[in-house]
PDB file of N, CA, C and O in Angstrom:
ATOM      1  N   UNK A   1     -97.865  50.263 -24.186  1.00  0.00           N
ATOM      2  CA  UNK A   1     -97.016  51.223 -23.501  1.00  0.00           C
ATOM      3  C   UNK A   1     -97.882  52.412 -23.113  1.00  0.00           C
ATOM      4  O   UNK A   1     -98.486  53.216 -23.823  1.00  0.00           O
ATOM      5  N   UNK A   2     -97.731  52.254 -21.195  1.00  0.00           N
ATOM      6  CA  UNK A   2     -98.805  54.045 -21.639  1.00  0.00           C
ATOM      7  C   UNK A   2     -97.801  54.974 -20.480  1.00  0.00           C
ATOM      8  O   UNK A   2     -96.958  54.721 -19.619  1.00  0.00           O
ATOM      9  N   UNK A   3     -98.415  56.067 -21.006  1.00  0.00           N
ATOM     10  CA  UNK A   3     -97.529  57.000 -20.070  1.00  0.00           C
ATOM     11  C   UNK A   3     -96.986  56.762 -18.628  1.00  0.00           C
ATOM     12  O   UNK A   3     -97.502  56.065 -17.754  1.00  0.00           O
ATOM     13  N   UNK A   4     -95.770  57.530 -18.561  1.00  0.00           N
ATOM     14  CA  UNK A   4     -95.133  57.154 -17.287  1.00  0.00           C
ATOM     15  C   UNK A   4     -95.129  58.614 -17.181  1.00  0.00           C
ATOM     16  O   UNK A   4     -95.128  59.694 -17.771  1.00  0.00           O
ATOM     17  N   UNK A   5     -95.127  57.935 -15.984  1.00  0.00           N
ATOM     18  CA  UNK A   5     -95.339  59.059 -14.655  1.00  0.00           C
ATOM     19  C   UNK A   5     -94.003  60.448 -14.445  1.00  0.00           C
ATOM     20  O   UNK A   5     -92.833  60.078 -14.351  1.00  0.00           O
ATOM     21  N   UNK A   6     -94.261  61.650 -14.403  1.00  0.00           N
ATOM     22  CA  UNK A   6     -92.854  62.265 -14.879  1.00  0.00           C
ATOM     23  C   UNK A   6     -92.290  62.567 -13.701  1.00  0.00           C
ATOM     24  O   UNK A   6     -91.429  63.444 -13.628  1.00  0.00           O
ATOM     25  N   UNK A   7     -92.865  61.615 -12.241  1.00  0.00           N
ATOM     26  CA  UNK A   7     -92.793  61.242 -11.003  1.00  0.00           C
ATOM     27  C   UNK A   7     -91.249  60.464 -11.005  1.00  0.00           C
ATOM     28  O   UNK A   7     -90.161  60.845 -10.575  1.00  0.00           O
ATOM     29  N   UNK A   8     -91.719  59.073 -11.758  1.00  0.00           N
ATOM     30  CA  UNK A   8     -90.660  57.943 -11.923  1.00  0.00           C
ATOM     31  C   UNK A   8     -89.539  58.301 -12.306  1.00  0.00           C
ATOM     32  O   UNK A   8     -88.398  57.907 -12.062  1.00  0.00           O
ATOM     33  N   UNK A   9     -90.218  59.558 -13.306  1.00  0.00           N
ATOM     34  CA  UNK A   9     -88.159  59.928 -14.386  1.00  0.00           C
ATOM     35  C   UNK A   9     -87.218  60.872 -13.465  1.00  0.00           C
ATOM     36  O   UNK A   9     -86.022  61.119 -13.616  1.00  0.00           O
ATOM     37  N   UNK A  10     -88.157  61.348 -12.417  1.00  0.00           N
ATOM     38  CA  UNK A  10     -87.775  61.845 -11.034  1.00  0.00           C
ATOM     39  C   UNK A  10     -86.157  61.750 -10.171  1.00  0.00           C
ATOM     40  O   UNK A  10     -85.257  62.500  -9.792  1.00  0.00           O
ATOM     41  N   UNK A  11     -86.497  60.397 -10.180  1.00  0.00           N
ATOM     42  CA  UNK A  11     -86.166  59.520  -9.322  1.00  0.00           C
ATOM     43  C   UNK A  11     -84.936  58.810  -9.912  1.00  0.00           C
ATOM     44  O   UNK A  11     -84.263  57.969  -9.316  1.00  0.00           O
ATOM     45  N   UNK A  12     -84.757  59.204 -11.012  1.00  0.00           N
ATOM     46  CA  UNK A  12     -83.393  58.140 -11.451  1.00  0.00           C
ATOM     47  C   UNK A  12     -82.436  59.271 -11.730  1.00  0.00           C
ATOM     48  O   UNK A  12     -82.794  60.406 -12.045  1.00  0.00           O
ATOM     49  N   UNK A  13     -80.736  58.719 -11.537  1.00  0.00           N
ATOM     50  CA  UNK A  13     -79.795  59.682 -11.659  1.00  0.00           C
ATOM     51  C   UNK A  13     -79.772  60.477 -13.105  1.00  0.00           C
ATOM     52  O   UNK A  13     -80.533  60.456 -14.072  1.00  0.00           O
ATOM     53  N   UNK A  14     -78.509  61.212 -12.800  1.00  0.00           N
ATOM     54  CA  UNK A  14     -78.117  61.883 -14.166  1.00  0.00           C
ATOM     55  C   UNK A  14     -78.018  61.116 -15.341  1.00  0.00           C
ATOM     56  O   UNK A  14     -78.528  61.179 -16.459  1.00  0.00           O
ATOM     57  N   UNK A  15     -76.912  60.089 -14.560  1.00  0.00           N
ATOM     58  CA  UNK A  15     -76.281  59.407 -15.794  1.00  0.00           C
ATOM     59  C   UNK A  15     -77.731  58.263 -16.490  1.00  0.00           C
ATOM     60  O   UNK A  15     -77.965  57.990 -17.668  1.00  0.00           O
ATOM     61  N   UNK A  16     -78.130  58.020 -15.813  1.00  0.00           N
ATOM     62  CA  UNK A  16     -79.187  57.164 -16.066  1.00  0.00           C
ATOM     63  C   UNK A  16     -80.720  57.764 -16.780  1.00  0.00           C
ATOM     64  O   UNK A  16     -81.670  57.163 -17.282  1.00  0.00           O
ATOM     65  N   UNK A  17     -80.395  59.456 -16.517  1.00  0.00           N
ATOM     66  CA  UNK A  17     -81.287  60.132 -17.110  1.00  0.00           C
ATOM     67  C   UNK A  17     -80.756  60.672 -18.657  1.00  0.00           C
ATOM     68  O   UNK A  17     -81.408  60.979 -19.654  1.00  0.00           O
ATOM     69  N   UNK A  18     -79.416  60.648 -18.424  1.00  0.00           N
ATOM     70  CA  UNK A  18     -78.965  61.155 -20.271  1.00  0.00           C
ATOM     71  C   UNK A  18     -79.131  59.884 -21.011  1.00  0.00           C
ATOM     72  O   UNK A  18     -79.166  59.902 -22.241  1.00  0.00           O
ATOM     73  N   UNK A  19     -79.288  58.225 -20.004  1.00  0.00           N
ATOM     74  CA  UNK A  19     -79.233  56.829 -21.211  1.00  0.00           C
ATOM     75  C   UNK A  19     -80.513  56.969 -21.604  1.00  0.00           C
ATOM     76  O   UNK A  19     -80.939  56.616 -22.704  1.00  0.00           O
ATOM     77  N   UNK A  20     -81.198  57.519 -20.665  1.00  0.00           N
ATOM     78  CA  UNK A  20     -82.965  56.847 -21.113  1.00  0.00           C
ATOM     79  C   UNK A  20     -83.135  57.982 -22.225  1.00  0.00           C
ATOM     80  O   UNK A  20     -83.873  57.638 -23.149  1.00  0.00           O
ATOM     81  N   UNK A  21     -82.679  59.073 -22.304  1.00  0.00           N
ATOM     82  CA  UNK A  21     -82.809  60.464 -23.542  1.00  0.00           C
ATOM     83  C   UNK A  21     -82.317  59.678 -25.053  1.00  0.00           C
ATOM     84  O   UNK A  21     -82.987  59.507 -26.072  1.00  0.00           O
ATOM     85  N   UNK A  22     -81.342  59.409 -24.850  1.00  0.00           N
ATOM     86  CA  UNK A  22     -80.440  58.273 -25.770  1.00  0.00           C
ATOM     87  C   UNK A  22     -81.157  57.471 -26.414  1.00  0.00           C
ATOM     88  O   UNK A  22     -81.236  57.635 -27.632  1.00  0.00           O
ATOM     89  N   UNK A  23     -81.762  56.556 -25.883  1.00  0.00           N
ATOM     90  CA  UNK A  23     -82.514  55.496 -25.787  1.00  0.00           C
ATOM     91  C   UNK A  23     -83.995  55.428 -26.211  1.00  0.00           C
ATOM     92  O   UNK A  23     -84.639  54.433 -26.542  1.00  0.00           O
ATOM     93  N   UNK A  24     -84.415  56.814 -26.117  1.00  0.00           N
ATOM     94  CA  UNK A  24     -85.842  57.254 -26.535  1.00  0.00           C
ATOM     95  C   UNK A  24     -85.625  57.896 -27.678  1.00  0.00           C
ATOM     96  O   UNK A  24     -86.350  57.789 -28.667  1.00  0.00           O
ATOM     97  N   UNK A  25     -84.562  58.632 -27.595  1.00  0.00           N
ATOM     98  CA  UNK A  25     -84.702  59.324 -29.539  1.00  0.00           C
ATOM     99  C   UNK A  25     -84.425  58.098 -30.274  1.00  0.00           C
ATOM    100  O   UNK A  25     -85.277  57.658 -31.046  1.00  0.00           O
ATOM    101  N   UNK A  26     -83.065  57.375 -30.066  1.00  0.00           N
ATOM    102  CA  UNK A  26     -83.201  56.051 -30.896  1.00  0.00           C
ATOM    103  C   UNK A  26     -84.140  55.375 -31.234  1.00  0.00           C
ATOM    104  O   UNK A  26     -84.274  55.166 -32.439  1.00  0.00           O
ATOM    105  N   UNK A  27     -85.105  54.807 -30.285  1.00  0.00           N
ATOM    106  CA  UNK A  27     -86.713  54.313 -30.767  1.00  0.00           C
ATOM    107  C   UNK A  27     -87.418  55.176 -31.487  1.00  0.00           C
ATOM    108  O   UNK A  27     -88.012  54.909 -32.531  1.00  0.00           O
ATOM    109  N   UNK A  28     -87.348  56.556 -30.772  1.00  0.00           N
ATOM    110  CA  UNK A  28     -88.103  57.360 -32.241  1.00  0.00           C
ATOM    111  C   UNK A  28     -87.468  57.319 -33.618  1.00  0.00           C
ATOM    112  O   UNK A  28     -88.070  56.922 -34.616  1.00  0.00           O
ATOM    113  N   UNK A  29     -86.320  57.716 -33.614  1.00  0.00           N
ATOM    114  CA  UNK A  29     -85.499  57.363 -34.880  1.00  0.00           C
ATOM    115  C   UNK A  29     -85.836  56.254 -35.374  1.00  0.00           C
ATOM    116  O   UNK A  29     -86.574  56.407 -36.348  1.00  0.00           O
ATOM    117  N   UNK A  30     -85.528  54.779 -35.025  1.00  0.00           N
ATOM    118  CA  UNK A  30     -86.260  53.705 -35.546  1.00  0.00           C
ATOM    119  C   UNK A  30     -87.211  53.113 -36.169  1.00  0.00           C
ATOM    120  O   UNK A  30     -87.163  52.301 -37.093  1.00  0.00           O
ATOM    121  N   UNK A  31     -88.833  53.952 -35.136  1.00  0.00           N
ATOM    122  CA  UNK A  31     -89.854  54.100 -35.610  1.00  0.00           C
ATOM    123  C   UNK A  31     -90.390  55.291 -37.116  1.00  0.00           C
ATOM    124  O   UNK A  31     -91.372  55.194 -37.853  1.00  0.00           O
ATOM    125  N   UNK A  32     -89.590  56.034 -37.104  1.00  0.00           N
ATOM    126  CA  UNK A  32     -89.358  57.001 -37.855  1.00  0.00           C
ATOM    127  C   UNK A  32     -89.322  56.189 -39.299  1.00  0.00           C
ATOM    128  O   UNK A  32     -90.106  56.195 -40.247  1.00  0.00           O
ATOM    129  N   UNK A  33     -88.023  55.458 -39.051  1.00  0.00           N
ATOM    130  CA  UNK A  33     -87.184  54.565 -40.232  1.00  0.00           C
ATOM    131  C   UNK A  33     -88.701  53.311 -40.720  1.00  0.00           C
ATOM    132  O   UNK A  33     -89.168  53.160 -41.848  1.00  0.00           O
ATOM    133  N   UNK A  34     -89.077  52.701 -39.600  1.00  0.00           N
ATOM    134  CA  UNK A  34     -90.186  52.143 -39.749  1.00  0.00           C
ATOM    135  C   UNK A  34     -90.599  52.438 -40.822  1.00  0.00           C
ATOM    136  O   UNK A  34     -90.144  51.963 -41.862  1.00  0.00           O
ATOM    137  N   UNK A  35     -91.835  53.541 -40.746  1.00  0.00           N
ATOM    138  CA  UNK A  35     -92.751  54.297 -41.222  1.00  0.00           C
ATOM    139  C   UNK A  35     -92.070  54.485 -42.955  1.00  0.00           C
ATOM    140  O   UNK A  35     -92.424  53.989 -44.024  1.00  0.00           O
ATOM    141  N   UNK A  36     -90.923  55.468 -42.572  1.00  0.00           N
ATOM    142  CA  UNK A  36     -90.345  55.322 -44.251  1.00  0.00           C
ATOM    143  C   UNK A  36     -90.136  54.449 -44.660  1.00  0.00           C
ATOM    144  O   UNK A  36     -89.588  54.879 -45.676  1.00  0.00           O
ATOM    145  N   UNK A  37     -90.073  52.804 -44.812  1.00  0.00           N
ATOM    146  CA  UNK A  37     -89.515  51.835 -45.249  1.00  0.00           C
ATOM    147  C   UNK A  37     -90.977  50.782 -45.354  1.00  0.00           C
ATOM    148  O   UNK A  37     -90.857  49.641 -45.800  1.00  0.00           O
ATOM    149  N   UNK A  38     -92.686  51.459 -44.771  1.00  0.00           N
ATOM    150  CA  UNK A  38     -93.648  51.060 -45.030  1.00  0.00           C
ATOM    151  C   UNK A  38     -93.414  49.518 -44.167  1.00  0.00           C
ATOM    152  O   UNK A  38     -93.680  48.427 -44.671  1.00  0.00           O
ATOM    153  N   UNK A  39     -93.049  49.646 -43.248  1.00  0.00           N
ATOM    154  CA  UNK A  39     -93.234  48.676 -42.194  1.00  0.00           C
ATOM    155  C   UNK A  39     -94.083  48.897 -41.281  1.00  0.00           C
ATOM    156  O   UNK A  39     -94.614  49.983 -41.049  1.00  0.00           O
ATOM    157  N   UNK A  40     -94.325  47.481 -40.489  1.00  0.00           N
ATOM    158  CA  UNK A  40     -95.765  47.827 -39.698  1.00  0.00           C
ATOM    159  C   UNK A  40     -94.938  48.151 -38.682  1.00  0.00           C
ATOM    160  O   UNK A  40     -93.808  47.680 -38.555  1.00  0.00           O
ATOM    161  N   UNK A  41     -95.648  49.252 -37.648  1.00  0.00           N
ATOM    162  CA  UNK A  41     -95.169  50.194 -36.307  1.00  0.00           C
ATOM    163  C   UNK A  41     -96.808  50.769 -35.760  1.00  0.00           C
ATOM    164  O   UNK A  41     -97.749  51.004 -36.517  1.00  0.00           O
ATOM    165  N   UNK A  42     -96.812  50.877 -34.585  1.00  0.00           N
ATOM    166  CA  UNK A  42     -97.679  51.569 -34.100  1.00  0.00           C
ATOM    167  C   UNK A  42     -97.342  52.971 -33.858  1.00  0.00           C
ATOM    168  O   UNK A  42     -96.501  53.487 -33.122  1.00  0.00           O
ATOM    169  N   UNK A  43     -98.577  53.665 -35.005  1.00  0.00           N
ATOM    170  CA  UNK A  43     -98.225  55.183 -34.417  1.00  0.00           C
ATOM    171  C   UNK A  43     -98.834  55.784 -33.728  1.00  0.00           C
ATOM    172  O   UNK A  43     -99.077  56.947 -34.048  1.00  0.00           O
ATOM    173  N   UNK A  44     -99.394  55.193 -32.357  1.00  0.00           N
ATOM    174  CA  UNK A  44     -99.391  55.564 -31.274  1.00  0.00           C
ATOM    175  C   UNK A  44     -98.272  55.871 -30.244  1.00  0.00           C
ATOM    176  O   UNK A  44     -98.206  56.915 -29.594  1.00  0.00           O
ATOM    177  N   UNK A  45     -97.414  54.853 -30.177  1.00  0.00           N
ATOM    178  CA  UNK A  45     -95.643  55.058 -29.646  1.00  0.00           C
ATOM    179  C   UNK A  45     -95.200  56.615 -30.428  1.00  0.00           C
ATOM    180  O   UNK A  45     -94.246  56.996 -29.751  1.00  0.00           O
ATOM    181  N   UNK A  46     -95.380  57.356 -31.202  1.00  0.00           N
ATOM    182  CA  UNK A  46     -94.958  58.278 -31.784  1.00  0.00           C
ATOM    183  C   UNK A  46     -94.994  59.642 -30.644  1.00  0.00           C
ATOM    184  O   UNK A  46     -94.076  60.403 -30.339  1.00  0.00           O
ATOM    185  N   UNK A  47     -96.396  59.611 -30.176  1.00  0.00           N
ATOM    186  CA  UNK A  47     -97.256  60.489 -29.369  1.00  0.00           C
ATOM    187  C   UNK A  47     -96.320  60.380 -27.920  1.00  0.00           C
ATOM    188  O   UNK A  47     -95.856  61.249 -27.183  1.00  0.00           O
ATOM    189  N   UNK A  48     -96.286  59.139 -27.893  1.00  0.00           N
ATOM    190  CA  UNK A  48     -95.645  58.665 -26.328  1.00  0.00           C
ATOM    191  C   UNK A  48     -94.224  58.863 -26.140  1.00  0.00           C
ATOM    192  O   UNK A  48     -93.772  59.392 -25.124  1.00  0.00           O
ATOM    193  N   UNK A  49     -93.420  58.398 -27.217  1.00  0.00           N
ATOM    194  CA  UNK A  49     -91.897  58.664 -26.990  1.00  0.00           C
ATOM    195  C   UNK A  49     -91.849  60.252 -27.402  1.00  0.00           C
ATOM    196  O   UNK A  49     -91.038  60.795 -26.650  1.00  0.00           O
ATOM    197  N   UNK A  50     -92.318  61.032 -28.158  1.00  0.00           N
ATOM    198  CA  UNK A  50     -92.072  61.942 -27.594  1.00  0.00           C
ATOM    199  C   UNK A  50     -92.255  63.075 -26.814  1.00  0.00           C
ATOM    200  O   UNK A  50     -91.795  64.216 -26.759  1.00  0.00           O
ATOM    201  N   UNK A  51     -93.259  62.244 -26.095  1.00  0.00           N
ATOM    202  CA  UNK A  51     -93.493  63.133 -24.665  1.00  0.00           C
ATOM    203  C   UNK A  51     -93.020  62.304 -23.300  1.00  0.00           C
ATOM    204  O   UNK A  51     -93.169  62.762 -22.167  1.00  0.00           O
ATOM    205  N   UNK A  52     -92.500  61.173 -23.557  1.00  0.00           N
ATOM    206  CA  UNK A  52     -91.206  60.479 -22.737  1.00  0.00           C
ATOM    207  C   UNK A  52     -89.785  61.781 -23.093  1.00  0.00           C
ATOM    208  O   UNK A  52     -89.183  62.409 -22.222  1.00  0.00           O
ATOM    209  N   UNK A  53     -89.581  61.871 -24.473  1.00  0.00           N
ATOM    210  CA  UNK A  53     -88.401  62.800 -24.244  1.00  0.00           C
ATOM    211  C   UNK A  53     -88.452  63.893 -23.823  1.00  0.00           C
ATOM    212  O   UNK A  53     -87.438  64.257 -23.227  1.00  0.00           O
ATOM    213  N   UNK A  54     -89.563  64.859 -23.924  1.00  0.00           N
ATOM    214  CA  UNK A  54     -89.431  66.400 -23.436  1.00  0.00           C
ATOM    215  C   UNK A  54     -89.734  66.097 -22.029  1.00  0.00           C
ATOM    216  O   UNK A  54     -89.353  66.935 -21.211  1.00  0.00           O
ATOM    217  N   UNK A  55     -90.509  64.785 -21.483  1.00  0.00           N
ATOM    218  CA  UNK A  55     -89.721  65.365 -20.093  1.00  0.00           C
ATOM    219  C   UNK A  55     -89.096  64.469 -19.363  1.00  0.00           C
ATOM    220  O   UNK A  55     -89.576  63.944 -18.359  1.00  0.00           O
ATOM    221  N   UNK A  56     -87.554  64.162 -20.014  1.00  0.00           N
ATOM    222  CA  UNK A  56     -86.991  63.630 -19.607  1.00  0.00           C
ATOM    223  C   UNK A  56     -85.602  64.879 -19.628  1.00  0.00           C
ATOM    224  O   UNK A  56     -84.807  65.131 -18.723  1.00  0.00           O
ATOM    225  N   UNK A  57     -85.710  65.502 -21.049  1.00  0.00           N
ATOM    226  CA  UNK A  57     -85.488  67.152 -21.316  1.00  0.00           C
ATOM    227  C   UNK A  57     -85.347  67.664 -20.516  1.00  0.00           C
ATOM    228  O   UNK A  57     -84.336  67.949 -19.874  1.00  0.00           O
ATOM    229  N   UNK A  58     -86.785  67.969 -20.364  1.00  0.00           N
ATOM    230  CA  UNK A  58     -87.374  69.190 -18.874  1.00  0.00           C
ATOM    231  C   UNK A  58     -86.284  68.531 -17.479  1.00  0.00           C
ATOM    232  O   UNK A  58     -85.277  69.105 -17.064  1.00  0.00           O
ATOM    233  N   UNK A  59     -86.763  67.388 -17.034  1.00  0.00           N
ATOM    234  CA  UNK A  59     -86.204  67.151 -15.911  1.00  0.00           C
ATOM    235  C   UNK A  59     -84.710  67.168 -15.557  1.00  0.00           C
ATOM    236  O   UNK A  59     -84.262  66.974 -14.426  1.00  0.00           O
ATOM    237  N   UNK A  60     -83.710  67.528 -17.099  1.00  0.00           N
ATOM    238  CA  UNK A  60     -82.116  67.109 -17.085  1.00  0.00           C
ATOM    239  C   UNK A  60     -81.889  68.752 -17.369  1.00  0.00           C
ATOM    240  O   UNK A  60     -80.857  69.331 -17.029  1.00  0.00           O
ATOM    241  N   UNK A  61     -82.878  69.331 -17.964  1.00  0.00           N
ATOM    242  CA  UNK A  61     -82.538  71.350 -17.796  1.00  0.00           C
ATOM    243  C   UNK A  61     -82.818  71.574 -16.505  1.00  0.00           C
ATOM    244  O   UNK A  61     -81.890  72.144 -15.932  1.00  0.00           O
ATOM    245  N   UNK A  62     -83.739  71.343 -15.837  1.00  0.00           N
ATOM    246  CA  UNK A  62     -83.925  71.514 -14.262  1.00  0.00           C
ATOM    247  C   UNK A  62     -82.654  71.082 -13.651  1.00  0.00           C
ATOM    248  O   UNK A  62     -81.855  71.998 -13.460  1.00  0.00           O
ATOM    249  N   UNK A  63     -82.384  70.220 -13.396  1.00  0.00           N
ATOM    250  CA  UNK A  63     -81.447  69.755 -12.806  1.00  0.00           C
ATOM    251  C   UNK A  63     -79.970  71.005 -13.019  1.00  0.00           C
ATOM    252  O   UNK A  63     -79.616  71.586 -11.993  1.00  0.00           O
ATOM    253  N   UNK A  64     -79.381  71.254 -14.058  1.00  0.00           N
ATOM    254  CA  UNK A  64     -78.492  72.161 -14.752  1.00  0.00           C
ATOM    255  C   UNK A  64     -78.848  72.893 -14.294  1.00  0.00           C
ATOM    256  O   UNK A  64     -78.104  73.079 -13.331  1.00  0.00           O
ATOM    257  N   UNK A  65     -80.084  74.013 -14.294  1.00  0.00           N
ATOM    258  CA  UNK A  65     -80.460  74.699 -13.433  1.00  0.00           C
ATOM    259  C   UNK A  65     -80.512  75.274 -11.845  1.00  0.00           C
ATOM    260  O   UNK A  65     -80.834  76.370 -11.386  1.00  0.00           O
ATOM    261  N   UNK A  66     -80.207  74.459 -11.441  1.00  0.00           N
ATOM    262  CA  UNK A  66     -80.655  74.137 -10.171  1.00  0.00           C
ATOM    263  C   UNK A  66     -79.092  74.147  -9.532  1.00  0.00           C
ATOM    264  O   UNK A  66     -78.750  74.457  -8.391  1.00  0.00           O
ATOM    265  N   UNK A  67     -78.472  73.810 -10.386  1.00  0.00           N
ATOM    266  CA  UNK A  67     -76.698  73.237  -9.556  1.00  0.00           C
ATOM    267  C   UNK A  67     -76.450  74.788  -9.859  1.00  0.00           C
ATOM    268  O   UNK A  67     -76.176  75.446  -8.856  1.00  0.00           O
ATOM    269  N   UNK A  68     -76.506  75.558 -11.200  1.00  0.00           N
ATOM    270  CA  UNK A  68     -75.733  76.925 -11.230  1.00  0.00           C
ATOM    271  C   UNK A  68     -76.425  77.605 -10.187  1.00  0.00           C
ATOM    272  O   UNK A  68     -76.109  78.755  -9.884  1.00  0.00           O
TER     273      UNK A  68
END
């Protein structure tokens, strides 16, 4: 998994931008659970999902922004 472009997260709607927020803390959460339970996980994904979420963040405060 390597970084995506904060081009791509651009480009997709609202609603489709609050699933992928959803959807990325859950994997972190998961991976999280991983780690405590001494299961194998790559903690490289750690680095990545959460800089998938802040700007997926960034791009859904902009947006809010932008309409007021």
């Amino acid at each position: 998994m390597s970084f995506q472009s904060f081009l791509e997260f651009k480009d997709l709607d609202d609603a489709k931008l609050s699933e992928e927020i959803i959807n990325a803390k859950k994997y972190l959460f998961d991976m999280r659970l991983k780690k405590s339970t001494r299961q194998t996980f790559k903690p490289h994904l750690f680095k990545h999902t959460k800089r998938k979420i802040a700007q997926l963040m960034t791009i859904e405060r902009q947006r809010k922004e932008n309409k007021n």
